[in-house]
C-alpha positions in Angstrom: -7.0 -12.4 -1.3 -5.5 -12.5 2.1 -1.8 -11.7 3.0 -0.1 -14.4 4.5 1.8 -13.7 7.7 5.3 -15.3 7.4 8.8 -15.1 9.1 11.7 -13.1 7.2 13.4 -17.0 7.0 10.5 -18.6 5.3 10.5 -15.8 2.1 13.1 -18.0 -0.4 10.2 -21.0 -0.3 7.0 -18.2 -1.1 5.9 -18.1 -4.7 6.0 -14.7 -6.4 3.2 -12.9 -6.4 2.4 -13.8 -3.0 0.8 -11.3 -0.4 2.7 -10.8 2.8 2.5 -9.6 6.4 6.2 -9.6 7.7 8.0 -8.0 10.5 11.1 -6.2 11.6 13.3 -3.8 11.5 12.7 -1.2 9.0 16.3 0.2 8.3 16.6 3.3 5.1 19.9 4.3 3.2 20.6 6.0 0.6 20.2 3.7 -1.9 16.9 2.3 -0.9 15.1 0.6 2.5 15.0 -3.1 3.9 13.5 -4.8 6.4 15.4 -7.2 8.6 14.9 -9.7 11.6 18.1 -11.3 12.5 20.0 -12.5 9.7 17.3 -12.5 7.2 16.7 -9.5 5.2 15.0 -8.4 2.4 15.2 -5.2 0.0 11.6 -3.1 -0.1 10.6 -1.5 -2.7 8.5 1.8 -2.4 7.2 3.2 0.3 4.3 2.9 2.7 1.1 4.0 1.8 -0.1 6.8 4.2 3.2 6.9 6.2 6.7 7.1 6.6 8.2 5.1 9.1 11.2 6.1 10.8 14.7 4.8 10.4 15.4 1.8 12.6 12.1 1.2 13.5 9.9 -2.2 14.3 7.3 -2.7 12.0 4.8 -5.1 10.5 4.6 -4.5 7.0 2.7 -6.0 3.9 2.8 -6.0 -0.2 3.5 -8.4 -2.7 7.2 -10.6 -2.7 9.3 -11.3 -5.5 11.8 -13.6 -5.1 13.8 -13.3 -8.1 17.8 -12.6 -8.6 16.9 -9.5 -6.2 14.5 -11.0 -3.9 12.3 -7.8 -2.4 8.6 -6.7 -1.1 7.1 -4.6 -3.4 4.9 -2.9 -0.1 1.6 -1.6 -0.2 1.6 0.0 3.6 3.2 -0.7 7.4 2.1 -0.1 10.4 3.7 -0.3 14.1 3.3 -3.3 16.1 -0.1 -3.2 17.6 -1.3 0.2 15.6 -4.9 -1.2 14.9 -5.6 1.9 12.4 -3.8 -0.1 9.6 -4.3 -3.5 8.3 -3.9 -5.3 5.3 -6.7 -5.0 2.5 -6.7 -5.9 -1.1 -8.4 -3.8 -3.6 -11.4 -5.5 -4.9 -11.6 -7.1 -8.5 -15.2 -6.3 -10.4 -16.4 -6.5 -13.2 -17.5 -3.3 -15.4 -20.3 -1.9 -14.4 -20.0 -2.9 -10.7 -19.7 -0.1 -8.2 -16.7 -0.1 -5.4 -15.5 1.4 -2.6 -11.8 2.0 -2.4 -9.1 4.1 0.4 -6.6 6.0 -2.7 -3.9 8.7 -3.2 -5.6 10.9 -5.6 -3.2 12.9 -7.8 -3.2 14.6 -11.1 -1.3 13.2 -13.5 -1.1 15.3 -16.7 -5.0 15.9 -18.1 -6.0 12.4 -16.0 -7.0 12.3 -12.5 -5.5 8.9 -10.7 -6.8 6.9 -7.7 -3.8 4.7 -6.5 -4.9 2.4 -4.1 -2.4 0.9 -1.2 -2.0 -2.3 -3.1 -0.9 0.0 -6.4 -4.3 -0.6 -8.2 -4.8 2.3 -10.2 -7.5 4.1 -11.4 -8.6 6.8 -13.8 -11.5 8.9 -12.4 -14.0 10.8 -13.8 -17.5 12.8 -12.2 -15.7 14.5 -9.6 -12.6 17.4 -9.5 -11.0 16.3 -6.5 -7.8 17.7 -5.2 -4.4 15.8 -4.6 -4.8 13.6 -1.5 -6.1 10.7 0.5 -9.5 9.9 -0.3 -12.6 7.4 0.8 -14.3 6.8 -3.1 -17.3 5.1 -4.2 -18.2 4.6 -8.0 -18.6 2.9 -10.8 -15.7 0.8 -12.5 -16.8 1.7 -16.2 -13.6 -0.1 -18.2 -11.7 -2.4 -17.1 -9.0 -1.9 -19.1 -7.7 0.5 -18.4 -9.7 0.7 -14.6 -11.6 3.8 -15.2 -13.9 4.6 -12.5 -16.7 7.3 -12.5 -16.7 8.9 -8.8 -20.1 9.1 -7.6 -19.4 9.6 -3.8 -16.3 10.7 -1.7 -14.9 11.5 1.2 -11.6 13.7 1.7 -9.3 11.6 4.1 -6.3 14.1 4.1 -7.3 16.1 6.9 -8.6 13.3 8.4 -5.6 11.0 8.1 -4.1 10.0 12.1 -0.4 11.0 11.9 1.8 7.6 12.3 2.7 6.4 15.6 5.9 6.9 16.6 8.4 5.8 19.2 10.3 8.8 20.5 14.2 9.0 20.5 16.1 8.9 23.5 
């Protein structure tokens, strides 16, 4: 699946479920964040990925819209205008017994190890003890329900990880 790049206008005619690439103004509050580009604005829910943007900032910024009472963007990650270390990706959809590669939050959970992907696939892992953090994994999906993965390769991303761009304050 691809996102679909749209206009803040154009979300009251989009189809939930739809995967989109929007931009504007990224403003936070108390009660939550938005994005907004001239009169039209929409509520986001969560957070990017790997980042946190600043208040008041321009961004481009994808996830999944739902257009209900409470229209919002459920986001999977943002990026700057023109930061080409970020882009949109969806998780890939296989079958048991197919290996992947997938960019995840790793974090302990209780007993259970979780790989939550930008697009909020999620994961249980087994074959490797990795520590809390951004991680590069390869594996094997073993279940499909629940998506249980058994970690045969991986790379630590945390250290690694670019800090966000970010436009200085006069």
């Amino acid at each position: 699946m691809t996102y679909l790049t749209l206009p803040l206008t154009d979300l009251p005619g989009i189809p939930d479920g739809t995967l989109v690439l929007l931009t504007g103004t990224y403003a936070r509050s108390v009660t939550g964040a938005t994005l907004r580009d001239g009169n039209a604005i929409i509520e986001l829910s969560g957070e990017p990925f790997d980042w946190s943007p600043r208040h008041d900032t321009r961004l481009d910024i994808w996830g999944q819209i739902w257009n209900g009472p409470a229209p919002r963007l459920i986001v999977h990650n943002a990026r700057l205008p023109g930061d080409v270390r970020r882009h949109p990706h969806t998780s890939p959809t296989v079958p048991a017994g197919t290996t992947l590669t997938v960019t995840a939050r790793v974090q302990r959970v209780g007993a259970d190890l979780l790989a939550v992907t930008p697009d909020r696939h999620t994961y249980l892992l087994r074959g490797h003890d990795l520590p809390d953090g951004y991680h590069h994994l390869t594996g094997t999906l073993i279940n499909e329900t629940p998506p249980l993965m058994h970690v045969t390769s991986h790379h630590d991303l945390s250290r690694a990880m670019l800090p966000p761009t970010e436009v200085p304050h006069d």
